[in-house]
C-alpha positions, 0 to 999 in steps of 0.5 A: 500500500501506497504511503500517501493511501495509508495516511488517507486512511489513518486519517480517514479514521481518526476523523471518522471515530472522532467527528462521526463518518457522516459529519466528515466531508471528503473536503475535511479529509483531503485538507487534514491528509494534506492531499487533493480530492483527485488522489483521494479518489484515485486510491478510493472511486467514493466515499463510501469505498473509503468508509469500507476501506476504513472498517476493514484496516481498523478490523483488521488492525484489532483482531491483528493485535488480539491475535499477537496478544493471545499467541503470547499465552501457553498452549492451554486453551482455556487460558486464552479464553480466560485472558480475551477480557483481560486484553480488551480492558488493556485496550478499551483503558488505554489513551489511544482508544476511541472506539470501535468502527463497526459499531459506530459505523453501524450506528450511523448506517441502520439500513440493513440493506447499506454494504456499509452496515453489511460490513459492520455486521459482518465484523461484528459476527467475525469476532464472535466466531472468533469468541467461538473458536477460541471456546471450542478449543478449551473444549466449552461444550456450548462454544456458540452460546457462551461466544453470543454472551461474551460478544453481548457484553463486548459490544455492550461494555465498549459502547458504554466506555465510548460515550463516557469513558471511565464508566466502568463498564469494561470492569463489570463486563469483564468480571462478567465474563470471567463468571461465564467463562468459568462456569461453562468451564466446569460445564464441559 
């Protein structure tokens, strides 16, 4: 990828996660990206490409950095389980957190029938089958049932810390989770 592309979308995604998508013109971006409308649209043909581009770089970066975070883990399956809430509180608490793009994508975007909401409702289903794999192997007998709940209280906690950060909603959610997570431990 291009470097002048990739500031675009750096860009393109603070301005987003900080002003709002539809708050944000392609004239704004162009102007804190330092660039012209004709680039813009040479990496992204509209607005809307550039949204998806968005969605799936932040996706792409979160499930990035889960994923180096968990491999750190011994090979005992539950303990990744176990640790997921651990790293999304690291994440939620930590300065650089301004929220998650398909939740407030989705929100901005309700028509089911919008590629924009079809994309955030597609990352939103990719980290619950994520929730569930990691279930399966720590060998949860209800991996599809205890993925639901603890996606649930993802979504739930950080939609709380994103509008008042600090609330302590990734706290209650986390201990939340840790009670689910053992008990469909001993479940199995």
């Amino acid at each position: 990828m291009s470097v002048l592309k990739q500031k675009i979308l750096q860009v393109s995604t603070d301005l987003f996660q900080t002003r709002g998508i539809n708050s944000t013109g392609v004239d704004t971006i162009v102007a804190v990206a330092g660039t012209t409308k004709m680039t813009l649209y040479k990496y992204f043909e509209t607005k809307e490409e550039l949204i998806l581009a968005v969605l799936q770089q932040s996706h792409h970066d979160f499930q990035s950095w889960m994923n180096e975070k968990l491999a750190g883990l011994s090979d005992k399956p539950d303990a990744k389980i176990q640790q997921l809430f651990d790293f999304i509180e690291e994440w939620v608490t930590s300065p650089s957190f301004i929220g998650v793009a398909f939740i407030k994508a989705s929100a901005e975007f309700p028509n089911e029938e919008n590629r924009i909401h079809q994309l955030s409702s597609q990352q939103s289903r990719e980290f619950r089958q994520f929730i569930h794999q990691l279930a399966q192997e720590a060998q949860i007998k209800d991996a599809e049932g205890l993925a639901l709940q603890l996606s649930i209280l993802f979504e739930g906690a950080v939609q709380a810390e994103q509008i008042k950060r600090g609330s302590g909603a990734i706290k209650s959610a986390k201990k939340a989770a840790k009670t689910l997570i053992d008990m469909a431990i001993k479940q199995s």
